[in-house]
C-alpha positions in Angstrom: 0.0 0.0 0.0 2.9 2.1 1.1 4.2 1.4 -2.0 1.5 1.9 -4.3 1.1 5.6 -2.8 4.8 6.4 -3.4 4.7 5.3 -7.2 1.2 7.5 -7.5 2.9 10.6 -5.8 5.9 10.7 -8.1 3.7 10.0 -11.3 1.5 13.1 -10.2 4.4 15.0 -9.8 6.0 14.1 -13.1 2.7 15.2 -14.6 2.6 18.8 -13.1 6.3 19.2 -13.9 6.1 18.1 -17.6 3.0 20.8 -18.1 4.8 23.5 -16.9 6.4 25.9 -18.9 10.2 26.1 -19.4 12.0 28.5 -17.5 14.7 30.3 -19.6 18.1 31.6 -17.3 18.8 34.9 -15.8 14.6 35.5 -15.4 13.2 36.8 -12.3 11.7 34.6 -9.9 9.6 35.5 -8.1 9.2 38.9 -10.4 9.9 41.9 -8.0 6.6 43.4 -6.9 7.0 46.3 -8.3 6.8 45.0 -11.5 3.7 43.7 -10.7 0.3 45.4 -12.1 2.0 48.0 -13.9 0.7 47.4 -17.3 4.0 46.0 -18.8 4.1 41.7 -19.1 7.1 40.8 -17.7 7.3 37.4 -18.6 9.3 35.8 -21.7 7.0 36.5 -24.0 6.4 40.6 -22.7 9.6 42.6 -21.7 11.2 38.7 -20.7 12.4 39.6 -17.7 11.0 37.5 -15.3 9.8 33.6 -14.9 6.8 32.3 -16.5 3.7 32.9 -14.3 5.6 35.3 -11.8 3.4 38.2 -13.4 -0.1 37.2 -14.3 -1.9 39.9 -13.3 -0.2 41.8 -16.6 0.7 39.1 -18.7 -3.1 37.5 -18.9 -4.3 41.4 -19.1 -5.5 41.8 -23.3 -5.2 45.3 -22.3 -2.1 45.6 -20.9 1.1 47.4 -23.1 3.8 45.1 -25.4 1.5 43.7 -28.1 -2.1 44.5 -26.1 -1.1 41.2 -23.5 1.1 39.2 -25.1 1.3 36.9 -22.3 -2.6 36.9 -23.0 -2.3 36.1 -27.0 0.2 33.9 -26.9 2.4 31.6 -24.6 1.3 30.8 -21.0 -2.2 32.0 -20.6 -3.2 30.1 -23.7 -0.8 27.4 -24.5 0.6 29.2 -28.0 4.3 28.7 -29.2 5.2 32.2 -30.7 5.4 34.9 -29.1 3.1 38.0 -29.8 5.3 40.6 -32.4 6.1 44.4 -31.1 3.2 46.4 -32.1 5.0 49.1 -35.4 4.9 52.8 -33.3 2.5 54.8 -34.8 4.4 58.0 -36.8 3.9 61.3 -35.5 1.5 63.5 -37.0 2.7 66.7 -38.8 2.5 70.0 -37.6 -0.7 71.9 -38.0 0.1 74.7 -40.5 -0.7 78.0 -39.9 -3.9 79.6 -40.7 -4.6 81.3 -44.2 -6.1 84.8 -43.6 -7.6 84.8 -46.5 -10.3 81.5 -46.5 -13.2 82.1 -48.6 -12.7 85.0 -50.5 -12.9 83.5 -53.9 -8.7 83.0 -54.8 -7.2 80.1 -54.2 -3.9 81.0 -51.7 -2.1 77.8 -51.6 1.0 77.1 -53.1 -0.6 76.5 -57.0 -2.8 79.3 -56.6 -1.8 82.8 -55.6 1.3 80.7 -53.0 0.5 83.1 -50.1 -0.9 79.8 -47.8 0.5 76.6 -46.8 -1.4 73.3 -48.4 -4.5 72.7 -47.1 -5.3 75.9 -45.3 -7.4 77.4 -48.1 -9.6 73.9 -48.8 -12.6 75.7 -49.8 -11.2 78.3 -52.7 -8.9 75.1 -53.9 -11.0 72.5 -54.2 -13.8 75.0 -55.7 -13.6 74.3 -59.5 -15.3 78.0 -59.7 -13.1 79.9 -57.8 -10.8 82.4 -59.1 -6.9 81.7 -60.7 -7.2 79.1 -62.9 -10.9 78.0 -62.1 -10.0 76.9 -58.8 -6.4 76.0 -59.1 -6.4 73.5 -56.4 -9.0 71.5 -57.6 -7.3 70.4 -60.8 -3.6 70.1 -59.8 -2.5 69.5 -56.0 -3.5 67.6 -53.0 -7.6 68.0 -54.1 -7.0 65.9 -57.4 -3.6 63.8 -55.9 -1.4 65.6 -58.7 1.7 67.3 -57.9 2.1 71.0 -56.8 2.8 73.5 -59.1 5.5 75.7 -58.9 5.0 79.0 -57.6 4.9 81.7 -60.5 8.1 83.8 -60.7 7.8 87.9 -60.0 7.8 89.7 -63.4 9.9 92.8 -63.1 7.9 96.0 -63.2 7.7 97.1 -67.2 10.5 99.7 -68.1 9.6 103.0 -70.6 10.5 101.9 -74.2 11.2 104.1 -76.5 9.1 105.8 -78.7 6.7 107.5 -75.8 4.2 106.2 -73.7 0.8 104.5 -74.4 -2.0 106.5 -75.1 -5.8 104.8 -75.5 -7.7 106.9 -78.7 -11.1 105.2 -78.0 -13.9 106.7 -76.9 -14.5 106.4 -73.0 -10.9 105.2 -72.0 -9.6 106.0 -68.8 -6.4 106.3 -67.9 -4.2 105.7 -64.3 -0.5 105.5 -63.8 -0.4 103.7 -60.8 -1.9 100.9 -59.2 -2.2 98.7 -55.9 -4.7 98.8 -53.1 -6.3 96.2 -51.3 -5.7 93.2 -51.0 -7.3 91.0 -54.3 -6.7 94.0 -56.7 -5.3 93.5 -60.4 -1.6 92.2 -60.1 0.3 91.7 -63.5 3.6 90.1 -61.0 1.1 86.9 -61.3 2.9 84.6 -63.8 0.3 82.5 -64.2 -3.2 83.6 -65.9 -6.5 82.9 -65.9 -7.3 81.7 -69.7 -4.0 81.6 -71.0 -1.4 84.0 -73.4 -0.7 84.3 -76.7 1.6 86.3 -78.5 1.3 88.1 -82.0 3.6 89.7 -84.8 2.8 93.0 -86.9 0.4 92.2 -89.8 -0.7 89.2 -88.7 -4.5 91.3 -88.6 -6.4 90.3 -85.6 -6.4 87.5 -82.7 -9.2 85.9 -80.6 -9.1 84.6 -77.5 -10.1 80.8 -77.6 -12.1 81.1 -74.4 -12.2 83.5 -71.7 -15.2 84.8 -68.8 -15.6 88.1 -67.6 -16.1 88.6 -63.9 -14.8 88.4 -60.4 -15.0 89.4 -56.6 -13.0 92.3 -56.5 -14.6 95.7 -57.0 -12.1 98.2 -58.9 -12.9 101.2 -56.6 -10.7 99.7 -53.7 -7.7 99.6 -56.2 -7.8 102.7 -58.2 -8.4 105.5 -55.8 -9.9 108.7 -57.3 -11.0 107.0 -60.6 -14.3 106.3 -60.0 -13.4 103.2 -61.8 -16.5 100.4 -61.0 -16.7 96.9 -61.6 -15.5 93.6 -60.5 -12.5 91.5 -61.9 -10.3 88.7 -60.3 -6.8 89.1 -58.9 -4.1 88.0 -61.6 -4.8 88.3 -65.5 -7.5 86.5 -67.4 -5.0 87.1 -70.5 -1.6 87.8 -70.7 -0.7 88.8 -75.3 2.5 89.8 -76.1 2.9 92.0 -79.5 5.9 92.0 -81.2 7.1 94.5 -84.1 5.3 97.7 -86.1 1.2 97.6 -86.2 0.8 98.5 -90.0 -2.2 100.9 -88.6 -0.5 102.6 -85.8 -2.9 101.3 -83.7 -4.4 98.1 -81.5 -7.5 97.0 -80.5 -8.5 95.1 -77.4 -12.4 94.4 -77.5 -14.5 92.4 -74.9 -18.1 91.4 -75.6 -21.0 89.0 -73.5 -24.1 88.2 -74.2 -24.8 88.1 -70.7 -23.2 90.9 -68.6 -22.2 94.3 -69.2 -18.4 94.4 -69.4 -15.5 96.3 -68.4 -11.9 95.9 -69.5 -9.2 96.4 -67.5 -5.5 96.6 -69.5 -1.8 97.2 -68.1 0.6 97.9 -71.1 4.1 97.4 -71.6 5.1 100.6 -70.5 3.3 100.2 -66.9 -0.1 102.0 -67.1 -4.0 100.8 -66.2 -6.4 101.7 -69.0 -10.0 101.1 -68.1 -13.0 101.0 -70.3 -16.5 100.4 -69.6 -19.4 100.8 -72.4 -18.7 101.5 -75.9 -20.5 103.0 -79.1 -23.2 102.8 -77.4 -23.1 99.0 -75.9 -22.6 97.3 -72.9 -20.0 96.0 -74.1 -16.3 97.4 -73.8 -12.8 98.4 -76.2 -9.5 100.0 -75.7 -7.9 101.0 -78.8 -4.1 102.3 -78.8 -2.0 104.1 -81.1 1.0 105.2 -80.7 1.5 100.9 -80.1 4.6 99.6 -77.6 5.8 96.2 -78.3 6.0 93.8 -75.4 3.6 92.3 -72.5 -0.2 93.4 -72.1 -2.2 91.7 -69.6 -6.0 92.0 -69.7 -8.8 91.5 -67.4 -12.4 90.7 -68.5 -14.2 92.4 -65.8 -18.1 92.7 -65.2 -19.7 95.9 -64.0 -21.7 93.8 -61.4 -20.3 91.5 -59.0 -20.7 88.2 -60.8 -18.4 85.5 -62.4 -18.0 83.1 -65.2 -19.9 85.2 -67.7 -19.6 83.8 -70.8 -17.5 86.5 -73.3 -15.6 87.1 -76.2 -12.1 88.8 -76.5 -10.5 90.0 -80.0 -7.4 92.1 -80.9 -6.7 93.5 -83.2 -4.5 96.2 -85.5 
């Protein structure tokens, strides 16, 4: 009997020894206690720094830190093999950029628009297919259509006098103003980028139409033109940017804008620096600037409207 209890005792004990786990060397045991409970598994399959089942109160915890309970995933809480991998740390977001001060007006700011705001800080101009430069700049190139950014415009140098005298407009009703500047949205030929494109042209060549163009914008003239009385509304940079090149044969060029669906006023800085405004022509809503003597080099042109509207469907010819 004596004997029968004594072979019973060591099979029992061979049993609970075989199901345990393996103890690895150098590993804590019993797991100091202030290791114990405070969130970290300390156990082979955690941190490994102390004895299996010296830390249970972490290490069967799904909640605790190193892999949400490793101890509790896999190893001695649930009989798995491999251990539970480090968790990849998540990246640290980037810094909030500062605020645009000038949200919602119409002009895209960001860096493919009028590059006065960081990316993203002007969402509702950019990723407005209507909006002013380039018809809502950001929606068609940049983070709102996954493209890449374009490059922000270059200054252009402030026109010099050429030779031969300044620009004078001979049509009827043209206004005339040597400065410029204002508030903030005015007309700003240092824009390199336009609204509808540029186009240049050589003496004799007759005449030129613009393949598409809309007159309009948000920005009334009378901020930007003090004492003129100029009125209207265009956008900031130019719809049009022509470049003429050589002797007119008449002594003269022609800039006329026309819409069926707003009445018009065109806005034109010449190569030798000065605004010329017009508003209604022979008798028309409709607007022209004709100059003689003619300067080579860079006009830029804005297809205003006299109300504040935009996207007015129009027509723009020059001509000698």
């Amino acid at each position: 009997m004596r004997f029968c209890f004594s072979f019973f005792t060591a099979v029992l004990a061979i049993g609970i020894v075989s199901s345990a786990p393996v103890q690895a060397q150098g590993l804590r045991n019993p797991c100091p206690s202030a290791w114990a409970g405070d969130g970290d598994c300390d156990e082979p399959n955690g941190l490994g720094l102390c004895a299996w089942g010296t830390d249970p109160l972490d290490c069967s915890n799904p909640g605790a830190n190193y892999g949400n309970g490793p101890g509790y995933s896999a190893g001695a809480y649930t009989g798995g093999a491999t251990p539970t991998p480090t968790p990849i740390p998540v990246p640290t977001p980037p810094p909030v950029p500062v605020a645009c001060p000038y949200t919602n007006d119409g002009d895209c700011d960001e860096p493919n628009g009028l590059n006065l705001c960081a990316w993203g800080t002007d969402a509702n101009d950019c990723s407005n297919p209507n909006a002013n430069y380039g018809s809502g700049a950001g929606y068609f190139a940049g983070i709102y259509a996954n493209g890449t950014p374009s490059p922000a415009p270059a200054p252009t140098p402030t026109p010099a006098p050429q030779p031969g005298g300044t620009m004078t407009a001979v049509s009827a009703g043209a206004f005339v103003h040597g400065g410029g500047g204002g508030y903030s949205g005015c007309p700003n030929y240092t824009i390199g980028r336009t609204a509808f494109g540029q186009a240049t042209m050589y003496a004799g060549q007759g005449r030129y139409q613009v393949p598409y163009i809309t007159a309009g914008g948000r920005y009334p003239l009378t901020n930007c033109f003090p004492g003129t009385g100029w009125r209207g509304f265009t956008i900031t940079r130019p719809d049009f940017r022509f470049f003429y090149q050589g002797q007119s044969p008449t002594g003269r060029l022609t800039f006329q804008l026309d819409s069926g669906a707003v009445d018009t006023v065109l806005l034109v800085n010449t190569p030798d620096g000065q605004w010329f405004f017009n508003d209604d022509s022979n008798g028309t809503f409709n607007s022209m600037l004709t100059f003689s003597p003619v300067l080579q080099g860079q006009y830029d042109i804005w297809a205003g409207a006299y109300n504040n509207s935009s996207n007015n469907p129009a027509r723009l010819w020059i001509y000698e």
